[in-house]
C-alpha positions in Angstrom: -11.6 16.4 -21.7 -8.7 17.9 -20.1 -5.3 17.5 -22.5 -1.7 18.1 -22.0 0.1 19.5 -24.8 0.7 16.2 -26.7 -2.8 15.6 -27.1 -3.4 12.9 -24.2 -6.3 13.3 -21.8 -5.6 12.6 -18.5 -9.3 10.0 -18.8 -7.0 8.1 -22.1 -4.3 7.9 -19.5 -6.6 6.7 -16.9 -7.6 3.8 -19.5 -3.7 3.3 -20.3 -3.1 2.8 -16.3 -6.6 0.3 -16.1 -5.5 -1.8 -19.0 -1.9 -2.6 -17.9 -3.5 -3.4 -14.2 -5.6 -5.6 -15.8 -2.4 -7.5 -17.6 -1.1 -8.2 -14.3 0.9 -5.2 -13.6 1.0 -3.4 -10.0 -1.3 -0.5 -9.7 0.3 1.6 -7.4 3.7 1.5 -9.7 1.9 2.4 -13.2 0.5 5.2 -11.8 4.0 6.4 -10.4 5.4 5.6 -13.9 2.6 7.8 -15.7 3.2 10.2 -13.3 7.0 11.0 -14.1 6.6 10.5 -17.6 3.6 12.9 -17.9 5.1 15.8 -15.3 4.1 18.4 -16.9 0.2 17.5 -15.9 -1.0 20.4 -13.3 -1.6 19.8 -10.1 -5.0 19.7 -11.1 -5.0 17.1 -13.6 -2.8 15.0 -11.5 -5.2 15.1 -9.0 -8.1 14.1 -11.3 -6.4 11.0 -12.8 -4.7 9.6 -9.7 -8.4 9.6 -8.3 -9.8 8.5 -11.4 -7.2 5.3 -11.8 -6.9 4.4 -8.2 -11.0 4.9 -7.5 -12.1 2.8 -10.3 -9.4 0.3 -9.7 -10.7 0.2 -6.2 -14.6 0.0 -6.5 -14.6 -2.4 -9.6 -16.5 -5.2 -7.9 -19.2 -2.2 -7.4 -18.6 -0.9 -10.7 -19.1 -4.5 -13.0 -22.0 -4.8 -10.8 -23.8 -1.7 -11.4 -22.9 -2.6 -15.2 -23.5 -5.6 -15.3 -27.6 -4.7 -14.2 -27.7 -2.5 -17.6 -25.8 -4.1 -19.6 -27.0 -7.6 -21.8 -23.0 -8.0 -22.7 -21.3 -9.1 -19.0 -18.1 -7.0 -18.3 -16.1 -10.3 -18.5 -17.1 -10.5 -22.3 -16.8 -6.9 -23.1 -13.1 -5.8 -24.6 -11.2 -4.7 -22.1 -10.5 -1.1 -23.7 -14.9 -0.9 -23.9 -14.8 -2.4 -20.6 -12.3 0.1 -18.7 -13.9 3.2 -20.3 -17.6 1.9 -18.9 -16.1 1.5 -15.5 -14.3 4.8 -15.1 -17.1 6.9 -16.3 -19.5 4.9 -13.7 -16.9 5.5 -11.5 -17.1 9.7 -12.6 -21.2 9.3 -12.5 -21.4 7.5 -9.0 -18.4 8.8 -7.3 -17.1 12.0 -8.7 -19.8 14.9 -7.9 -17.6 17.5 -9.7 -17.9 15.6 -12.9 -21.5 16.6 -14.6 -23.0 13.0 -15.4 -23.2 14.1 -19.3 -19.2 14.6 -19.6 -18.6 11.6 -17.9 -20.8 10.1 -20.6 -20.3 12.0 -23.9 -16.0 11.8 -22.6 -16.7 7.9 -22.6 -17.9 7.9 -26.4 -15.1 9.6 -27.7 -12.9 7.7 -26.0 -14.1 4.7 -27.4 -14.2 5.9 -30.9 -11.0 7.5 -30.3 -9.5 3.8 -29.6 -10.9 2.3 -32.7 -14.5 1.0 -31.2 -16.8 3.5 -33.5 -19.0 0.8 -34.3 -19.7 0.8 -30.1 -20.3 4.3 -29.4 -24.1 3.9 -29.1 -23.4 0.4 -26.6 -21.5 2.9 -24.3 -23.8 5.8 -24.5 -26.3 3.7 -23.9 -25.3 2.0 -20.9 -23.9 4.8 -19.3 -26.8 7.4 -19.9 -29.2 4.5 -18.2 -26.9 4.3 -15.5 -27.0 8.0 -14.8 -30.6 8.4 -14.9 -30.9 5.3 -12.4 -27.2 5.3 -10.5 -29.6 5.8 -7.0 -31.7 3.0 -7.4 -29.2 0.5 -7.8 -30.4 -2.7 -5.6 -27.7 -4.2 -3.7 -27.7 -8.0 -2.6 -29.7 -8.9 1.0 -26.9 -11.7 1.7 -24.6 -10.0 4.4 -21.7 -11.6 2.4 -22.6 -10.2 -1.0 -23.6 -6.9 -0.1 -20.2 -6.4 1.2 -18.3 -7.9 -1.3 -20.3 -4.9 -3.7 -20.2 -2.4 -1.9 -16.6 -2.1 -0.3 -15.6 -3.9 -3.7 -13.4 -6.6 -1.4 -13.4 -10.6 -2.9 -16.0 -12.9 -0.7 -13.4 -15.0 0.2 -11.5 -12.5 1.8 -15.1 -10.7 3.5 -15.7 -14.4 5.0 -12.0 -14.7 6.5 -12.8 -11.4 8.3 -16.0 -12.1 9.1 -15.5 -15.5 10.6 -12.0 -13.8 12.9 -13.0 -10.7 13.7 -16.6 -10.4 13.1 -19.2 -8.6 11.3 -18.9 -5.3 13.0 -15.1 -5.0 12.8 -15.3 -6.4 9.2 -17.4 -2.9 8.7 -14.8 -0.8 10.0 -12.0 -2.6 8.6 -14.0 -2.1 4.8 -14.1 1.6 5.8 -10.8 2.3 6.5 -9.6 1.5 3.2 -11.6 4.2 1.6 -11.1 7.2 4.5 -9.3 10.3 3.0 -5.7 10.2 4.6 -2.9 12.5 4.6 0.7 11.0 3.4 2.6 9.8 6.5 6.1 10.4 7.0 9.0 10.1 9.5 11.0 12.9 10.3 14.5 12.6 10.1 16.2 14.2 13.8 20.0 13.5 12.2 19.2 16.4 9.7 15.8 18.6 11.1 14.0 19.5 14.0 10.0 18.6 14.4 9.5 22.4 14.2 12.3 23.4 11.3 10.7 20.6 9.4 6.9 22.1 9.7 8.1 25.4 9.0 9.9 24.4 6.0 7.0 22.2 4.5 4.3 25.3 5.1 6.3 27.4 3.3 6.5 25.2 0.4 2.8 25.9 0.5 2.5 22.2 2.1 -0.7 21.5 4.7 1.1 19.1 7.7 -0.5 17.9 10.9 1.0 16.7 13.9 0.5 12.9 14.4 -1.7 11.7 16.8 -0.3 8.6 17.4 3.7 9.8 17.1 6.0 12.1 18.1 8.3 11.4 15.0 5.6 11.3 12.2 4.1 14.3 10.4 0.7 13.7 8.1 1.3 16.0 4.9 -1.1 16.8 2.4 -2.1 19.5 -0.6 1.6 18.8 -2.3 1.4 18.0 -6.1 5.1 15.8 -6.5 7.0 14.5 -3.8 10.3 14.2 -5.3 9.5 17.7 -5.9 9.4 18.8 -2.3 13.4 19.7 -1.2 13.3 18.5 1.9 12.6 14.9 0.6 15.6 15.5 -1.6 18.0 16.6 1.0 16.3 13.4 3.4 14.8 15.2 6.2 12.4 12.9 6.1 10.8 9.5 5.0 7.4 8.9 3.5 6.6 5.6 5.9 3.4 4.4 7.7 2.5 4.9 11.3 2.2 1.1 12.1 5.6 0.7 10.2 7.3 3.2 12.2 6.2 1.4 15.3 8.4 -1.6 14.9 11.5 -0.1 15.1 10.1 2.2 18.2 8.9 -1.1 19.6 12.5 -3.3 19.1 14.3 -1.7 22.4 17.4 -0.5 20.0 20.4 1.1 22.0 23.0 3.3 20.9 26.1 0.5 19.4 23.7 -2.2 18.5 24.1 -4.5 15.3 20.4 -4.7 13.5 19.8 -6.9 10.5 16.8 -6.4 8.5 16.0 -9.4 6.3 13.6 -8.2 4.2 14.1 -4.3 3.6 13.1 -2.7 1.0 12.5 0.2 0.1 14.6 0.4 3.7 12.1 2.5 5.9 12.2 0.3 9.0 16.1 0.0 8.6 16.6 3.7 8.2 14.8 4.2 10.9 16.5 2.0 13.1 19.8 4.0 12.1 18.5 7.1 13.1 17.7 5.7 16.5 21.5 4.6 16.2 22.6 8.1 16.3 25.7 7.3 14.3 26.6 4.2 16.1 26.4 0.7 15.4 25.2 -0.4 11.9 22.1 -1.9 10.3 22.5 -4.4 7.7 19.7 -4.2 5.4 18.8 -7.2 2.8 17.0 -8.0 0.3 16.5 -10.6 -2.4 16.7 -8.8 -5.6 19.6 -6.3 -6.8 16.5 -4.2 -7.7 15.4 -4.2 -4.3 19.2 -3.6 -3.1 19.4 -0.7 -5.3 16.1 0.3 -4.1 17.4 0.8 -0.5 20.9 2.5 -1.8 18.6 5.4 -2.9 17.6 6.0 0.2 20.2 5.6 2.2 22.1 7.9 0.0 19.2 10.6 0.3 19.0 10.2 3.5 22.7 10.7 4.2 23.3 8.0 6.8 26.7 6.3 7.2 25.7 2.9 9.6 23.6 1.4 7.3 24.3 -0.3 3.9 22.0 -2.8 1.9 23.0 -6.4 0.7 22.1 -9.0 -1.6 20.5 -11.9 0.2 17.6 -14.4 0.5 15.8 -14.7 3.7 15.3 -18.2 3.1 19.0 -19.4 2.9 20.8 -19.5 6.2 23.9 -17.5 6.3 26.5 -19.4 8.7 28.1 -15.8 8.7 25.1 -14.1 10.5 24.6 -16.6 13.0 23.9 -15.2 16.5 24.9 -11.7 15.7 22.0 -9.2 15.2 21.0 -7.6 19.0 17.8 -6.9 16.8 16.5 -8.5 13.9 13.9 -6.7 12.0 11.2 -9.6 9.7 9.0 -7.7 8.0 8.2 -10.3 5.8 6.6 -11.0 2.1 2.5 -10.9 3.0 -1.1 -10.4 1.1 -0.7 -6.8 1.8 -4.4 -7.3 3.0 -3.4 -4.1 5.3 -2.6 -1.7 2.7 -5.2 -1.9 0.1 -6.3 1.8 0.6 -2.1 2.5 -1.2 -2.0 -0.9 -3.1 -6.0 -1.0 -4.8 -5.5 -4.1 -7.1 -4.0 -6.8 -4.3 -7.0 -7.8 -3.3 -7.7 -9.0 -6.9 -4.8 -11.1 -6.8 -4.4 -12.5 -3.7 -6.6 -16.1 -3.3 -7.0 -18.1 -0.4 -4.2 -20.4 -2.0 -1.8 -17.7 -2.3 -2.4 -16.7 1.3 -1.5 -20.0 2.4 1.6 -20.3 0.4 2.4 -16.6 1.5 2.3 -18.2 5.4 4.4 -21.3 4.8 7.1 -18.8 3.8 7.2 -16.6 6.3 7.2 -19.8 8.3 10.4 -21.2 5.7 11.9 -17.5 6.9 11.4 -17.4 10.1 12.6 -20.2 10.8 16.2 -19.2 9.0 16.5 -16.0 10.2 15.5 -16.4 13.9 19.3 -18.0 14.1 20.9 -15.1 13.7 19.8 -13.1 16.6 22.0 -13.0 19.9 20.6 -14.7 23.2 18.7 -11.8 25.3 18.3 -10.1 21.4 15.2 -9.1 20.2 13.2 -10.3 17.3 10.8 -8.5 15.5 7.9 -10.0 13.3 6.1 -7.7 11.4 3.3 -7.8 8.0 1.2 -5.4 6.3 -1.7 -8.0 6.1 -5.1 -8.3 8.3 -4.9 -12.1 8.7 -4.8 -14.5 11.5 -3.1 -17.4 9.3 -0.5 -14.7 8.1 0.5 -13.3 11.6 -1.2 -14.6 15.1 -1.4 -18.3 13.8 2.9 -17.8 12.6 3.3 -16.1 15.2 2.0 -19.2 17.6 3.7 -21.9 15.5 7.2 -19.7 15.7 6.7 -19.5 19.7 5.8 -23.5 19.5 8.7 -24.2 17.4 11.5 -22.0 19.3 10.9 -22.2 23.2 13.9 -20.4 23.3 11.7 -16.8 22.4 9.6 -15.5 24.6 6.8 -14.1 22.5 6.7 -10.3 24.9 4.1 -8.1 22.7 1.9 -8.3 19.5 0.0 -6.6 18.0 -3.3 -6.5 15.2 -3.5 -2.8 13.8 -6.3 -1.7 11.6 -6.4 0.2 9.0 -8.1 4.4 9.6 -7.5 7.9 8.3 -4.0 7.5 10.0 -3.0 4.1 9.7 -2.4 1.2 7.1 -4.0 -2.4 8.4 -0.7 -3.7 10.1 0.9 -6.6 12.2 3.4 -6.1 14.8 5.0 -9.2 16.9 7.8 -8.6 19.4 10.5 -11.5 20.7 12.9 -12.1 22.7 15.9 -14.9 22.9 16.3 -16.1 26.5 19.9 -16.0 27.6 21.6 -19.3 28.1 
């Protein structure tokens, strides 16, 4: 087992990162956490436990099943300690070919009796050295349904929604998006670099980029070990944001002088953008609900160096009398399932349930209904989730049209999610003139 100089091996911090997913905690932001806390990792080591927490976090469904078939004690009654060391090394035996099976196994047992569970050192060797010598003969379900479910590790509920709106076909490729190796999208900042200054600075830095093939203003970066560690995110020559989030604000028609509100901003990416494509005129107001949130977009407006933008306190929800009829583009990019993004955000899909969903809908419905008063006759409005879900984005988007005759619904959009692309939802309005 690799360990860092106080002792910790990158699998215990794996386990540390599983266990406080499984109390309810967001996946994406423990690892960040154990990240910066633990810098002094190497590259190397990084590497390993970022796969190691985010790939067993994201295959669990397949992993509890695999498990489960060896197994008389059900993963649901096991301890959650003995239960996240099992998964990760079946994760290391069935995923991880670099990992010799008998590591992944004998690292599991002293993991175990290093957390206090002695007495269950010969449950986990046992388990896991009958899962090696069998891990390609594991029967999955016949049931369409189930065998998805097990394989791309995704909640029936949510395989069903899919299957019954978009098919079984696009359901496949939909499940296979979220586990394509991508590249780290960003948006390059054309106050502060050039396209080609930017690529030759990254390169040096010993950084693999890519053009984008979808974008003239997005770079896919890859190979780099700590991104607050790259200077040229420091100095804001550039913003780490998706290629289906970087359409909207390419999509909203902004001109040089406009007034943009953003509802719902944070981290800021979309508002950012939108006052790049100011060019130092106009200014983008960009809100959110919690101070956090606020302080959240500060950061980055002040790394990104930007004087037409500036981040506010507010909830989407409560009309502001203020506002009313003054944005020439509003940006609502609003609270969602994530459904779109599970490839970044692994454990969503555990959280989200077809009740959530529906509550999710009904207040982006509450919102859009608010915020939809603030933007000028002939202005643009632009609806926008990181979801994959018909209730969530063409059904709001048919009620919002329904409800206010006075927007012309002009352009939407259902983006799935690929090697270069997070699953995304774009809808584009416009307020007729009196």
């Amino acid at each position: 087992m690799t360990t860092n100089n106080q002792g910790v091996g990158t699998r215990e911090l794996a386990l540390m990162i599983l266990l406080e997913i499984e109390r309810g905690e967001k996946s994406h932001i423990v690892l960040r956490q154990v990240l910066e806390k633990y810098q002094y990792l190497s590259k190397q080591d990084r590497a390993f436990l970022t796969r190691l927490a985010e790939g067993t976090t994201e295959r669990r469904i397949e992993l509890d099943y695999i498990i489960n078939q060896f197994s008389k004690v059900k993963t649901e009654k096991m301890k959650p300690v003995i239960r996240n060391i099992l998964r990760c090394a079946v994760y290391q035996i069935k995923y991880m070919d670099q990992v010799p099976d008998s590591a992944a196994c004998n690292e599991a047992v002293n993991l175990a009796i290093r957390k206090g569970f002695k007495n269950l050192r010969g449950f986990v060797n046992g388990v896991l050295r009958n899962i090696a010598r069998n891990i390609d003969k594991i029967a999955y379900p016949e049931n369409t349904e189930e065998f998805l479910s097990i394989k791309y590790s995704m909640p029936q509920w949510i395989i069903r929604m899919w299957v019954r709106d978009y098919g079984e076909e696009k359901t496949k490729y939909i499940l296979e998006g979220f586990y394509k190796e991508r590249a780290t999208t960003i948006r390059i900042n054309g106050n502060a670099t050039t396209k080609e200054e930017l690529i030759r600075e990254l390169t040096g830095e010993g950084i693999q980029v890519k053009e984008h093939p979808l974008l003239a203003s997005a770079l896919l970066i890859s190979g780099y070990d700590y991104l607050a560690a790259i200077p040229a995110f420091r100095e804001g020559k550039f913003q780490v944001q998706d290629a289906a989030s970087i359409m909207v604000a390419e999509q909203a028609g902004i001109k040089e002088g406009d007034y943009i509100l953003d509802v719902c901003a944070a981290p800021g990416g979309k508002a950012l953008h939108a006052a790049q494509i100011l060019n130092g005129t106009g200014m983008v107001e960009a809100r959110d609900l919690t101070e956090m949130k606020v302080e959240l977009i500060r950061e980055n407006i002040s790394r990104m160096g930007f004087e037409n933008i500036r981040a506010v306190q507010q909830n989407a929800t409560c009309f502001d009398a203020d506002s009313e009829e003054k944005a020439d583009v509003l940006i609502a990019d609003l609270p969602c399932s994530g459904l779109g993004v599970l490839a970044k955000k692994t454990d969503l899909k555990y959280k989200m349930n077809p009740e959530t969903e529906t509550e999710v809908a009904a207040l982006q419905r509450e919102i859009l209904d608010t915020v939809c008063r603030y933007v000028k006759p002939e202005g643009t409005l632009m609806y926008s989730t990181c979801t994959i879900s018909r209730i969530e984005n063409e059904e709001n988007a048919g009620w919002f049209a329904e409800k206010h005759p006075e927007f012309d619904l002009e352009w939407e959009k259902q983006i799935f999610p690929s090697d270069i692309t997070d699953g995304f939802y774009i809808a584009k309005f416009i307020r007729r003139s009196r």
